[in-house]
C-alpha positions in Angstrom: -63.7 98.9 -144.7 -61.7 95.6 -145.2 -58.0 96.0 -145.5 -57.0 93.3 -148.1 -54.0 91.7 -147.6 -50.9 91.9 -150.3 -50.7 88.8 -151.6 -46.9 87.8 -153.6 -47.2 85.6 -156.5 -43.3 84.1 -155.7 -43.9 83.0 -151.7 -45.7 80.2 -150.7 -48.0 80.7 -148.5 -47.3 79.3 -144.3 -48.2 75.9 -143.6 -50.5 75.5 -140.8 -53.8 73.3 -139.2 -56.1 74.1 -142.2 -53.2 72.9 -145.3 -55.0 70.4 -146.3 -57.7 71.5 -149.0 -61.7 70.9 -147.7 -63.2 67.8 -149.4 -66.4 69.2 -151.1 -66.3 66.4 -153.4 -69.7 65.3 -151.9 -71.3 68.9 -153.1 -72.3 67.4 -156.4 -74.3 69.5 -159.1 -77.9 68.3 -160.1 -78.8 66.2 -163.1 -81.9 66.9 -164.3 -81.0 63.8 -166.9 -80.6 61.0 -164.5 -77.0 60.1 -165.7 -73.9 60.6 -163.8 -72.6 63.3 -165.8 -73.9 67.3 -164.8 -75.9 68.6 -167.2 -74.1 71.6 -167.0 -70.3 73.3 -165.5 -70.2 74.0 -162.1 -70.4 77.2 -160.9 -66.7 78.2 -160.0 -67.5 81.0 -157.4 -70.6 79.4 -155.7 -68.1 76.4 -155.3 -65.3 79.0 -153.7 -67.9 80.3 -151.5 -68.9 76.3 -150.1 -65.0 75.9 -149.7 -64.4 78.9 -147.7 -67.8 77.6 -145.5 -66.1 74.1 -145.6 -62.9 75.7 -144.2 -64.4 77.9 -141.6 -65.9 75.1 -139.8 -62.9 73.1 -139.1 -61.8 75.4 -136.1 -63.6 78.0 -133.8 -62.0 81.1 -135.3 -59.8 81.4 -138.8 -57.9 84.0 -139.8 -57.7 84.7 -143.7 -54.1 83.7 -143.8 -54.9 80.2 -142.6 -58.0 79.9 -145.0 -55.7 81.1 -147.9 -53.5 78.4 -146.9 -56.4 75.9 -146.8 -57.9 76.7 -150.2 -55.6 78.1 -152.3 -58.1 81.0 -152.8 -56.5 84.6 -153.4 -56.9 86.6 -150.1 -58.4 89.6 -151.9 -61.1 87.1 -153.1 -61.2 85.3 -149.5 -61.8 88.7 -148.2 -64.9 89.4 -150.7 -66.0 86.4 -149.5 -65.8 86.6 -145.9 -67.6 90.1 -146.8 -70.5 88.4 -148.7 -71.2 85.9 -146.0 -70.7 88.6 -142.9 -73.8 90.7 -145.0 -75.9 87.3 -145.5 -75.7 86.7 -141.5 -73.7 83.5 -142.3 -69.7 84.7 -140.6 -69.0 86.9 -138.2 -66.0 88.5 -137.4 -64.4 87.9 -134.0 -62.1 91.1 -133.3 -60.2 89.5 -130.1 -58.7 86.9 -132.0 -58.7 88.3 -135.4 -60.3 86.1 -137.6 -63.6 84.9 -138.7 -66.1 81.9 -137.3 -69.4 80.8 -138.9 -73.1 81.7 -136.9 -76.3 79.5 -136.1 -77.6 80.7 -139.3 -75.5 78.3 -141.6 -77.9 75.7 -140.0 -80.5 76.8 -142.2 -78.4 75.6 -145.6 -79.8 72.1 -145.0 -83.1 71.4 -144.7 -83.7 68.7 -141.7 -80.3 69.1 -140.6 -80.5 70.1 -136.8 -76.9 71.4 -136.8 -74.6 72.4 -133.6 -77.2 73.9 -130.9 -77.7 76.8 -129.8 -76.3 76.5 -126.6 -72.5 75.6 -127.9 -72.5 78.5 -130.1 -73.8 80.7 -126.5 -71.4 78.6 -124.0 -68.3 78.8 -126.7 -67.3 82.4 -125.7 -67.6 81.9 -122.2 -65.0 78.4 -122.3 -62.7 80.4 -124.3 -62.5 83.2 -121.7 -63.2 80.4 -119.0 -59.7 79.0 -120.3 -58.3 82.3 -120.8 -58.6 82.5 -117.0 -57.2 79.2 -115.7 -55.5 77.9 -118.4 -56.9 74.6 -118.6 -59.0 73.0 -121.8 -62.6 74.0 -121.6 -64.8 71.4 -123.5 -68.8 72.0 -124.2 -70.7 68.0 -124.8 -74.2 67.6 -126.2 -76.1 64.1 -125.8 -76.0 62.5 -129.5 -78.7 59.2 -129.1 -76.0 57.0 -126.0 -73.0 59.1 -125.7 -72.1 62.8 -125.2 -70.4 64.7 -128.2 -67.9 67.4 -127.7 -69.0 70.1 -130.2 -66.5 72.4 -128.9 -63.3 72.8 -127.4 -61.1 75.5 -126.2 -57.8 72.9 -126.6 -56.4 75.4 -129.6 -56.4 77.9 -126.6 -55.1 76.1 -124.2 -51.3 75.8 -123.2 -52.0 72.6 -120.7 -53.8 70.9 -123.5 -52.5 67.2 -123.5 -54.2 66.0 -126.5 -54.5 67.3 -130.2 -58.1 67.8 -130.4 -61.2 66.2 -128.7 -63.9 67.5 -131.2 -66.6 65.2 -132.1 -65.0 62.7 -129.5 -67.5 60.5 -128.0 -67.7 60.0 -124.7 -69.6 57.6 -122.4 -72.4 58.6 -120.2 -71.2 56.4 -117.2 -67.6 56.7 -117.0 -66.9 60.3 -118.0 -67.3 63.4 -116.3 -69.5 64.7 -119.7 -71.3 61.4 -119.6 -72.3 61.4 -115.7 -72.9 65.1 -115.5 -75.8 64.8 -118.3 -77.1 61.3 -116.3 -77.3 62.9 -113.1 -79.3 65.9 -113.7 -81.5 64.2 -117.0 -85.2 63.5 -115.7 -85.5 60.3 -114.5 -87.7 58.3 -117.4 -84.6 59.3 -119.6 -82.2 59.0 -117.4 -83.5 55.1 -116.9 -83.9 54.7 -121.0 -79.9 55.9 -121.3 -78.9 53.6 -118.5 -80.7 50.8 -120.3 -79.0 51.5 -123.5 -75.3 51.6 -121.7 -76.3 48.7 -119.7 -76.3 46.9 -123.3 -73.8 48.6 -124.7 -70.0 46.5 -126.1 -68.1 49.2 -124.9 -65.6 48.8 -122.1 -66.5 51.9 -120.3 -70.4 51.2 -120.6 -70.1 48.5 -118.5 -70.5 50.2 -115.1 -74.1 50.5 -116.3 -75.0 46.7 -115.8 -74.6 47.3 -111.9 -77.6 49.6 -111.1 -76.5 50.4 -107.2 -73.0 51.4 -108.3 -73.8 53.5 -110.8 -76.7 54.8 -109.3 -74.4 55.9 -106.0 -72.4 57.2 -108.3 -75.2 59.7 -109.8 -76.4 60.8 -106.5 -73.0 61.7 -105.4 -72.8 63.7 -108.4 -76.4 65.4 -108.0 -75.3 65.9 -104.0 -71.9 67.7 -105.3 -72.7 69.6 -108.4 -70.1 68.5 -110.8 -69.3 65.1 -112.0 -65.5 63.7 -112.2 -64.5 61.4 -114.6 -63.6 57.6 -113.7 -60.0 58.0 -112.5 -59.3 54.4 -114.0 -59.6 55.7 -117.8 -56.4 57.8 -117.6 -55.0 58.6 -114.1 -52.8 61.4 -115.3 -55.3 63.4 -115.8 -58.8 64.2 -114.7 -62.1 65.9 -116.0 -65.2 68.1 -114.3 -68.5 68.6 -115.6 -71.2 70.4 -114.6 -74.9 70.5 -116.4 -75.8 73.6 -118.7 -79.6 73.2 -118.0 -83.0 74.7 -119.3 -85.9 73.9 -116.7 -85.5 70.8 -115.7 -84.1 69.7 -119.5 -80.3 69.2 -119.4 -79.0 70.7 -122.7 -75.4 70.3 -122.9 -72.1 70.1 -120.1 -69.3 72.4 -119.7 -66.3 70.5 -118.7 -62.7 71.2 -118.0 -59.5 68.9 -118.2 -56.5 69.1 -115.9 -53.6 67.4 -114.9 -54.1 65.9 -111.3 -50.1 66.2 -110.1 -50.8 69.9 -111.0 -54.3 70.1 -109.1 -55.5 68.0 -106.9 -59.4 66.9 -106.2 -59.6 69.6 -103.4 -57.9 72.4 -105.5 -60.3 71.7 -108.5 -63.8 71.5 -106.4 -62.5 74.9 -104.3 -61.6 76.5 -107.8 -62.6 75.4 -110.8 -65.8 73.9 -109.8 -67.7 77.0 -109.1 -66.0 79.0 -112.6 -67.4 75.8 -114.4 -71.1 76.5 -112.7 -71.0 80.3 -113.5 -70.0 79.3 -117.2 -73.5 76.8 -117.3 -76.1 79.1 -115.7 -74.5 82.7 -117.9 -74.9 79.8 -120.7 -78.4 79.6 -119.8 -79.6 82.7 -119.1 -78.4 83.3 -122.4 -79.8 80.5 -123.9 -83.5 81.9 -122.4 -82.7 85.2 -123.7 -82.1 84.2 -127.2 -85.3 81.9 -127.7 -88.1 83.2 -129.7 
C-alpha cells in the first residue's frame, strides 16, 4: 500500500535538479477543424499524467518529493499517479534508491519512435552498482548515425564526477574512448562506412579519420587490448575506458568509465577497472539475449 506523503499548504516545497516545470507545450490537442484553436479543453488529468512522464525521464530514478517540486502536482495525486502508471507497466519502483524510473514500455507511446534500447535500460543497473563499487562515473553510449550518444550516466551517483551531466553528449567515434570502442569491434563494411563519414566530418576531433594507418593502428591496438582509452589530448586531466557491449558479432552499445589520471594511472585502470568494465558488457549481454523474444 502506498504511504502518501503529508503535504503542508504554508511550506514551499525544496528546491532541487527537477524545479524547473517540464515543457509539454509541444503535447498539443487535436483539431478536428483545421484552425489553431482546440476544438475542445484539454483534459487536465491526462495532461498531469504526460507531466509526471515528462518529469520522470529527466533523471534515472525520482523520488516524489523531487517530482512534486518539478510539477507543482500534490503528492497524494503524484502518488495515484505513480500507482496508475506502475499497474499500466509504464514506472517501476526502484526500492534501493527510493524513487521511481520509467520502463521500455513507454517506447510504445509513439508510434515509429525507436526510443532508448534495450540494452541501456539492461546495462543501467549494472553501471550504477559498477560505480557503487569504485566510485568513478559509469557512462552507457549507443551509435546515433556518426557519433556515439550517452543514454545514460551514473554521474548523479558518483562522488569523482567532474562534470554536471554528460547525457545525450555526443561523442566522436575516433578520438573517444566510446567512439573507438564501438569502431574497433563494428564489422568491417561498417566500420569502413563510419570511418568515411568521420573522415569528412568539420569537427576537430574527426580529423584523425583522414589518416587511415593512424587510425587504423589505433583500432587494432584497441581490438588487441580489449578496451579503448580516449585521446589523452582532448582533456589530460582526465581519462575514459570503453569496452563493447556486444550481441554476435553486432556491437550494441559501450560501457565506459571516467577517472582522474593523477588518481589512477594507465596501469592501475587496465589491472582494475578494465576487467569490472568487461564483466558489466557481457552480464549486459547475456541479459540482453535473455530478454529478446
Amino acid at each position: 500500500m502506498p504511504v502518501h506523503a503529508p503535504v503542508s499548504k504554508h511550506t514551499s516545497p525544496a528546491r532541487s535538479p527537477f524545479a524547473r516545470k517540464p515543457d509539454i507545450s509541444h503535447i498539443e490537442t487535436a483539431d478536428r477543424t483545421g484552425s489553431d484553436m482546440p476544438s475542445y479543453e484539454p483534459l487536465k488529468s491526462a495532461s498531469r499524467v504526460l507531466e509526471v512522464l515528462v518529469a520522470l525521464n529527466r533523471a534515472p530514478v525520482t523520488s516524489v518529493r523531487d517530482l512534486h517540486a518539478g510539477t507543482a502536482i500534490p503528492k497524494p495525486t503524484l502518488v495515484r499517479i505513480l500507482e496508475t502508471l506502475i499497474e499500466a507497466g509504464f514506472v517501476a519502483r526502484d526500492t534501493n534508491r527510493g524513487g521511481y524510473q520509467v520502463t521500455s514500455a513507454v517506447t510504445s507511446l509513439s508510434a515509429g519512435f525507436h526510443g532508448e534500447p534495450m540494452v541501456v535500460e539492461v546495462a543501467a543497473p549494472l553501471a550504477r552498482g559498477l560505480t557503487a563499487d569504485i566510485l568513478w562515473p559509469v557512462a552507457i553510449a549507443t551509435l546515433d548515425v556518426d557519433a556515439m550518444v550517452v543514454r545514460y550516466s551514473t554521474i548523479p551517483d558518483s562522488p569523482l564526477a567532474h562534470v554536471h551531466t554528460t547525457l545525450n553528449k555526443r561523442l566522436s567515434l575516433v578520438a573517444r574512448a566510446h567512439g573507438r570502442a564501438y569502431l574497433a569491434f563494428c564489422p568491417p563494411d561498417e566500420r569502413r562506412i563510419l570511418l568515411g563519414m568521420a573522415a569528412r566530418s568539420p569537427g576537430a576531433e574527426d580529423q584523425a579519420a583522414r589518416s587511415p594507418k593512424a587510425i587504423g593502428e589505433v583500432l587494432r591496438e584497441v581490438r588487441a587490448n580489449g578496451y579503448a582509452v580516449r585521446d589523452p589530448a582532448i582533456d589530460p586531466r582526465t581519462s575514459t575506458m570503453a569496452v563493447p557491449v556486444m550481441q554476435g558479432d553486432r556491437v550494441v552499445a559501450t560501457a565506459g568509465a571516467t577517472f582522474f589520471t593523477r588518481a589512477l594511472s594507465h596501469a592501475d585502470a587496465v589491472r582494475d577497472l578494465a576487467p569490472r568494465l568487461r564483466d558489466l558488457a557481457r552480464t549486459s549481454a547475456d541479459r540482453l539475449a535473455g530478454a529478446a523474444p
